[in-house]
C-alpha positions, 0 to 999 in steps of 0.5 A: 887177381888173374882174369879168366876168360869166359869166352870160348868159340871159335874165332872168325879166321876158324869160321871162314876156314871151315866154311871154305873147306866144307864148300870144296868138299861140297864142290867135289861131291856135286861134280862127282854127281854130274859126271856120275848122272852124265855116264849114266845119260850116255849109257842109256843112249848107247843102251837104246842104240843098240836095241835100235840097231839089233831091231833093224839089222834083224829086219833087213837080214830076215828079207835079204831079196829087198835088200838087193834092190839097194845094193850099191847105191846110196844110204837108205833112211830105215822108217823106225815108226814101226818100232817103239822108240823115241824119234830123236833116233835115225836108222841108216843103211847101206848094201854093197855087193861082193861076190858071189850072190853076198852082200855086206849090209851096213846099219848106222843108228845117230842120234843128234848127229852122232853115231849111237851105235854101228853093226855090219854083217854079210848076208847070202842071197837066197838063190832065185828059182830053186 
């Protein structure tokens, strides 16, 4: 008499394979999540930046005048309190004078000690008594 056997399944070397395979697919899976998240993060802080920057570049060139009185020295702190943004963020600028009544004004937007976001542009004095 043959004896069959009954038994079906899978064996344990399988088992373990599959398990192996199935947990390196998962691992890739997450990682792919993480850097997906982590761009999107960088993203959002860029994004953020720049409506900082655009903010505060277009309030110092519209009163060209006040910007003279800095020309030339050091970084100013530009006060973000009159804006709606998170305070982790710090504004910086700076005016050097060129020639001619023009001044390059320089706008740093840094977050956690990093520069977000960055703009320069050249702003005409307005002539005085005329």
């Amino acid at each position: 008499m043959e004896r069959f056997s009954s038994r079906s399944g899978f064996t344990l070397v399988e088992t373990m394979t599959a398990i192996v395979l199935l947990s390196l697919v998962a691992l890739m899976v997450f990682a792919g999540v993480q850097g997906s998240l982590s761009l999107s993060r960088k993203g959002k802080l860029k994004a953020e930046g720049v409506a900082i920057l655009k903010s505060v570049t277009e309030d110092l060139s519209t009163t060209p005048a006040t910007l003279k009185d800095v020309a030339d020295k050091r970084e100013q702190s530009y006060p973000l309190e009159a804006f709606d943004f998170d305070p982790s963020y710090e504004a910086r600028y700076s005016v050097h004078g060129t020639a001619h009544g023009v001044y390059r004004l320089e706008v740093r937007v840094i977050r956690d000690g990093n520069c977000i976001a960055s703009n320069e542009m050249l702003i005409r004095m307005p002539d005085i008594g005329q």
